[in-house]
PyMOL commands that place a pseudoatom at each C-alpha (Angstrom):
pseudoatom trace, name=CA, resn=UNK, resi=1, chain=A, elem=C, hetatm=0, pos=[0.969, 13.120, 19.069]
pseudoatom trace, name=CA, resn=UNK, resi=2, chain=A, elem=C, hetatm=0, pos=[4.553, 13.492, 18.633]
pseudoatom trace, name=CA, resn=UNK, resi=3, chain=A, elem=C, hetatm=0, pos=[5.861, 12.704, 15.240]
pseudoatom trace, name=CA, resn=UNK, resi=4, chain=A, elem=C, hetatm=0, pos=[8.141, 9.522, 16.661]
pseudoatom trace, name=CA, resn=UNK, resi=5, chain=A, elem=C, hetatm=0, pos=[4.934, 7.999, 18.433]
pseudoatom trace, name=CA, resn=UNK, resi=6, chain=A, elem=C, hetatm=0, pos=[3.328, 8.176, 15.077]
pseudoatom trace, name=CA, resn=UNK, resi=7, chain=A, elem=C, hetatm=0, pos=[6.352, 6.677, 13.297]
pseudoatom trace, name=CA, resn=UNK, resi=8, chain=A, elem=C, hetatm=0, pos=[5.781, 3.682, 15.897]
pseudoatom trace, name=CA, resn=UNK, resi=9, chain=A, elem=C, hetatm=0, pos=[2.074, 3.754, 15.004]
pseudoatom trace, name=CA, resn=UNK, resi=10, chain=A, elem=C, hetatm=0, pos=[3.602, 2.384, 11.046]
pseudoatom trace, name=CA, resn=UNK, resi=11, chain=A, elem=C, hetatm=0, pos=[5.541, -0.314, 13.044]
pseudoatom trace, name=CA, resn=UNK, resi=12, chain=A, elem=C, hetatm=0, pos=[2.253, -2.331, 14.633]
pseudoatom trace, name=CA, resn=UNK, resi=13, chain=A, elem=C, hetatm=0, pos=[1.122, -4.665, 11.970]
pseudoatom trace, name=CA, resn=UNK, resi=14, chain=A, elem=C, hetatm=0, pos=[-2.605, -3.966, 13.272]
pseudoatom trace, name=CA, resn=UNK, resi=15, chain=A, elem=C, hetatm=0, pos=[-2.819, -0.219, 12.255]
pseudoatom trace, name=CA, resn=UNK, resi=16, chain=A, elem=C, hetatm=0, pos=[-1.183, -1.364, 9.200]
pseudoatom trace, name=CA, resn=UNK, resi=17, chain=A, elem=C, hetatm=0, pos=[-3.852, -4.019, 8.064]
pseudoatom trace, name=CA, resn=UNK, resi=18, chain=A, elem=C, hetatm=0, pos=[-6.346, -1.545, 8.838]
pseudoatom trace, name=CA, resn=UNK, resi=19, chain=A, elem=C, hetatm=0, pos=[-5.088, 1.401, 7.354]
pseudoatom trace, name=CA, resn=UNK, resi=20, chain=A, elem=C, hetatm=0, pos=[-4.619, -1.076, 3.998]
pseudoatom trace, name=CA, resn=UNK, resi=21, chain=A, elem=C, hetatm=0, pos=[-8.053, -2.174, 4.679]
pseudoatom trace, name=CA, resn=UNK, resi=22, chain=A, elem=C, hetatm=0, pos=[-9.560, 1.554, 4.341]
pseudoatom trace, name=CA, resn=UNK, resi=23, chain=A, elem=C, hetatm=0, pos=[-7.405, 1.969, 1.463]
pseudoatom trace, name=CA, resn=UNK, resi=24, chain=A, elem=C, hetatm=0, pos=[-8.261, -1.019, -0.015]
pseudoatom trace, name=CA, resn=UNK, resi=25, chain=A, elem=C, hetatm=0, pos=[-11.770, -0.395, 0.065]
pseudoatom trace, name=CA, resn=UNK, resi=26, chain=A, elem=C, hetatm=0, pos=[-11.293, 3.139, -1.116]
pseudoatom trace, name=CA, resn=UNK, resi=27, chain=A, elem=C, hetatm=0, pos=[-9.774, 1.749, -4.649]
pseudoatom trace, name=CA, resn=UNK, resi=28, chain=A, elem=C, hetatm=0, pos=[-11.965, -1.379, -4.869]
pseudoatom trace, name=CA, resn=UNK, resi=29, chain=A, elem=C, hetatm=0, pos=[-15.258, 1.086, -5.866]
pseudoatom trace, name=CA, resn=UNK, resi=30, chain=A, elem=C, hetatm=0, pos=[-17.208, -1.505, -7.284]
pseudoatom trace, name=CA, resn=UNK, resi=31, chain=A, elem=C, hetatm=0, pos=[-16.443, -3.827, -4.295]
pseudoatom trace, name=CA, resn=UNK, resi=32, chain=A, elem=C, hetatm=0, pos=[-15.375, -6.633, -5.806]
pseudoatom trace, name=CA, resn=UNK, resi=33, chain=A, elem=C, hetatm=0, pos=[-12.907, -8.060, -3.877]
pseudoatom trace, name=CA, resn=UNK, resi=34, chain=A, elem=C, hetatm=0, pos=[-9.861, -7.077, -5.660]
pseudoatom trace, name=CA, resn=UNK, resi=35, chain=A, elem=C, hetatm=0, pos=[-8.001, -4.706, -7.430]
pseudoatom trace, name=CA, resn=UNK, resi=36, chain=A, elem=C, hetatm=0, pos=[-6.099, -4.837, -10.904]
pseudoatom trace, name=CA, resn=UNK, resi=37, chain=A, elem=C, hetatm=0, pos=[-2.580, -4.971, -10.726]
pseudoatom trace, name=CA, resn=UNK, resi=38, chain=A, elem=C, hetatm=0, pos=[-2.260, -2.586, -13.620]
pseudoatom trace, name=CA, resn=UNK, resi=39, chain=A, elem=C, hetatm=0, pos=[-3.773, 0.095, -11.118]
pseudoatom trace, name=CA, resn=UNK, resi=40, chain=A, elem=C, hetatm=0, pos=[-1.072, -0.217, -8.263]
pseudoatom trace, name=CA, resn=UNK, resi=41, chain=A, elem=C, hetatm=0, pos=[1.211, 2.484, -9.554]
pseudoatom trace, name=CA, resn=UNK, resi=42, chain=A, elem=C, hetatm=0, pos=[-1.069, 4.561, -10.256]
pseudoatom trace, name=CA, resn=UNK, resi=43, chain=A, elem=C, hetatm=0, pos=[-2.906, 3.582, -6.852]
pseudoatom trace, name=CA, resn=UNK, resi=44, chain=A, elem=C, hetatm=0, pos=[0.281, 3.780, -4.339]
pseudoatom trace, name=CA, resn=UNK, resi=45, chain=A, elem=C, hetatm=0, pos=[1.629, 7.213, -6.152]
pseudoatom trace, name=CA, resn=UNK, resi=46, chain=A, elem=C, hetatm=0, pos=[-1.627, 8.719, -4.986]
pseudoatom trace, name=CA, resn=UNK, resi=47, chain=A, elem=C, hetatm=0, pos=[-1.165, 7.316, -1.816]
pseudoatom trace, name=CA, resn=UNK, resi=48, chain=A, elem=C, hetatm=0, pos=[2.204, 8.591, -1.440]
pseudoatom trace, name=CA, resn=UNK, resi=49, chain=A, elem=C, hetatm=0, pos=[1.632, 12.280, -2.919]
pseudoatom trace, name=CA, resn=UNK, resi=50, chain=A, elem=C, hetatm=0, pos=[-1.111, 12.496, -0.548]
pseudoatom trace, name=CA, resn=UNK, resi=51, chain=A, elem=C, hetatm=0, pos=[1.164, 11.996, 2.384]
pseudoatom trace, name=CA, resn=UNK, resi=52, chain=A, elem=C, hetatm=0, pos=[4.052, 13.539, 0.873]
pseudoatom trace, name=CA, resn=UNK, resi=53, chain=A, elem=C, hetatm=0, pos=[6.609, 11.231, 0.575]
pseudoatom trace, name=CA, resn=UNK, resi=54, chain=A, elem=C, hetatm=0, pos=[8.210, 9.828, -3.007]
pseudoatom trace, name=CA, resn=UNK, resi=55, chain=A, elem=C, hetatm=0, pos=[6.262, 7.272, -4.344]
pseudoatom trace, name=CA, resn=UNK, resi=56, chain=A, elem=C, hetatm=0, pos=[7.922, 3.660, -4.228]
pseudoatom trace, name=CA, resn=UNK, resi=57, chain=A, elem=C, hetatm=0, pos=[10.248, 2.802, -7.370]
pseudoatom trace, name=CA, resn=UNK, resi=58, chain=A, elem=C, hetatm=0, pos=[8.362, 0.990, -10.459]
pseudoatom trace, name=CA, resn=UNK, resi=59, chain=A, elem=C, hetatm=0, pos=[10.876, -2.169, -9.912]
pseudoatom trace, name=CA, resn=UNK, resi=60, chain=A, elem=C, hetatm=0, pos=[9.260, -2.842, -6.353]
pseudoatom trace, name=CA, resn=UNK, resi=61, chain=A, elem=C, hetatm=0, pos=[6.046, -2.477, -7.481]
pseudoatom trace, name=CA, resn=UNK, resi=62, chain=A, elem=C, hetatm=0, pos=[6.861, -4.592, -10.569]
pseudoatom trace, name=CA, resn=UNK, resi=63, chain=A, elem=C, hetatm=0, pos=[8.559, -7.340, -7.907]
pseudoatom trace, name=CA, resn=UNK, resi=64, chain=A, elem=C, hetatm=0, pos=[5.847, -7.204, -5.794]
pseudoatom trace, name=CA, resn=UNK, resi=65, chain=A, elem=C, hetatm=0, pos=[3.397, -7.790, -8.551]
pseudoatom trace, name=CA, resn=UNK, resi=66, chain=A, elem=C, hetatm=0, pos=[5.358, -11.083, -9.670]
pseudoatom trace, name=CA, resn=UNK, resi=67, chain=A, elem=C, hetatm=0, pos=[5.113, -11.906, -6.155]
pseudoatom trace, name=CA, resn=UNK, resi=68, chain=A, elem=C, hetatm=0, pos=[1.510, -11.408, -4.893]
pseudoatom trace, name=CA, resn=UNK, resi=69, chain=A, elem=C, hetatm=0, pos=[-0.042, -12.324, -8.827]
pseudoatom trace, name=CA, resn=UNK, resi=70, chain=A, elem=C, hetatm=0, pos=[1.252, -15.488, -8.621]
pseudoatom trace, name=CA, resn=UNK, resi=71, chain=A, elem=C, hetatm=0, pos=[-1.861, -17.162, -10.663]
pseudoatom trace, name=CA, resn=UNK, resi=72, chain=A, elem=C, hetatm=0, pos=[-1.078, -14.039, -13.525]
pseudoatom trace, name=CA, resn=UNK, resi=73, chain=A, elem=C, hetatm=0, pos=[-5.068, -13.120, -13.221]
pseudoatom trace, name=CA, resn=UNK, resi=74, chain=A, elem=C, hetatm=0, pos=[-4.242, -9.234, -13.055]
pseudoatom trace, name=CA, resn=UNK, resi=75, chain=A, elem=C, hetatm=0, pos=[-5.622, -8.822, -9.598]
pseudoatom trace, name=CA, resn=UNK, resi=76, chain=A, elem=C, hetatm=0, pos=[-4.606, -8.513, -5.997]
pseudoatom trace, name=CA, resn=UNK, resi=77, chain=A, elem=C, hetatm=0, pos=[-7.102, -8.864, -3.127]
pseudoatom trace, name=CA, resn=UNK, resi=78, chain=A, elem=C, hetatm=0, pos=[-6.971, -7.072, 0.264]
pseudoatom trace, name=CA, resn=UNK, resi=79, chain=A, elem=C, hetatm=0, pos=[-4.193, -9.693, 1.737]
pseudoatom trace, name=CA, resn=UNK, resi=80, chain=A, elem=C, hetatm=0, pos=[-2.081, -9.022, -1.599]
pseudoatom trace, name=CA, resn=UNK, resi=81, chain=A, elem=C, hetatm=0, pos=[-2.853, -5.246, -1.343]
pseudoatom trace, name=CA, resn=UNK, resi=82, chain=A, elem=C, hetatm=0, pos=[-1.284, -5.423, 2.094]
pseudoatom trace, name=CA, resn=UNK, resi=83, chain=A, elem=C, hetatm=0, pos=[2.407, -5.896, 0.877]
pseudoatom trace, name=CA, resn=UNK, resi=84, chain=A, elem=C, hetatm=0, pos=[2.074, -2.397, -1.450]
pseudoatom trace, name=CA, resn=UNK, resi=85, chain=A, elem=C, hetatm=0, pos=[0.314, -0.324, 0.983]
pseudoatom trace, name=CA, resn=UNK, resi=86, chain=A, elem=C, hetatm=0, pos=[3.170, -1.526, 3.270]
pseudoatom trace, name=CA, resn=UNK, resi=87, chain=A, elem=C, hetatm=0, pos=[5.672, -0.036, 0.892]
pseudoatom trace, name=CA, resn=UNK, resi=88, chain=A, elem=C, hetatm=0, pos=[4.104, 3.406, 1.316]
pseudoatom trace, name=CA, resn=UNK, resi=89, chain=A, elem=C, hetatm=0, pos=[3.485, 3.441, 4.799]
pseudoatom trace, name=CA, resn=UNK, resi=90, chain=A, elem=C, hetatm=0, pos=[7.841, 2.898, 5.451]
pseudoatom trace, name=CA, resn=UNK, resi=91, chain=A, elem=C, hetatm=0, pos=[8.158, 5.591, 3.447]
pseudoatom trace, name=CA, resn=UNK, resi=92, chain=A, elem=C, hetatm=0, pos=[5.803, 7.837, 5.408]
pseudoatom trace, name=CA, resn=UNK, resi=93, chain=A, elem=C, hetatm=0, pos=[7.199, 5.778, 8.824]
pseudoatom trace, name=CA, resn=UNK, resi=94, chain=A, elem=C, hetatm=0, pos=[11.090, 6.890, 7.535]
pseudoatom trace, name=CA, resn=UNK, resi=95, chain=A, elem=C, hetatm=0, pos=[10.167, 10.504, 7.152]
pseudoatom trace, name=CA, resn=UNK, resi=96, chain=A, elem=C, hetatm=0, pos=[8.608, 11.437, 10.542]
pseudoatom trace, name=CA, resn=UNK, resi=97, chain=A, elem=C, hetatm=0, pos=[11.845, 9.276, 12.121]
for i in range(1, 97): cmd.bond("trace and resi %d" % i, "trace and resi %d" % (i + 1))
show_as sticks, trace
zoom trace
């Protein structure tokens, strides 16, 4: 596959929610539904090193942690993870443009 048909792939909202889905469920271990929010730094640098593109900046993380933690519990579930994977997956969608 040619890297601008797998740019595209980043584009479609349903390889998106299932790529966040398998990451999700790669971080949530214990299976409990969520993930701490205190993890996601750590959690989306790994993502990005793995595909080898620069890890989002700590004040969109931090933003999108205000936004998605709403009820301050510490925790995102898989529709809250969605927004952070997302932030990874333009990075890796600008680079093969």
């Amino acid at each position: 596959m040619a890297e601008k048909d797998l740019a595209k792939l980043f584009d479609n909202e349903d390889m998106i929610k299932a790529s966040a889905k398998a990451a999700f469920d790669e971080y949530d271990k214990e299976k409990k539904g969520f993930i701490e929010t205190n993890r996601l730094e750590e959690i989306l640098t790994k993502m990005a090193k793995e595909v080898n593109v620069a890890p989002p900046a700590k004040e969109d993380i931090a933003k999108l942690i205000e936004e998605q933690d709403k009820d301050k519990t510490g925790k995102v579930d898989l529709n809250g993870f969605i927004p952070f994977f997302k932030l990874v997956s333009k990075s890796m969608a600008a680079a093969l443009k």
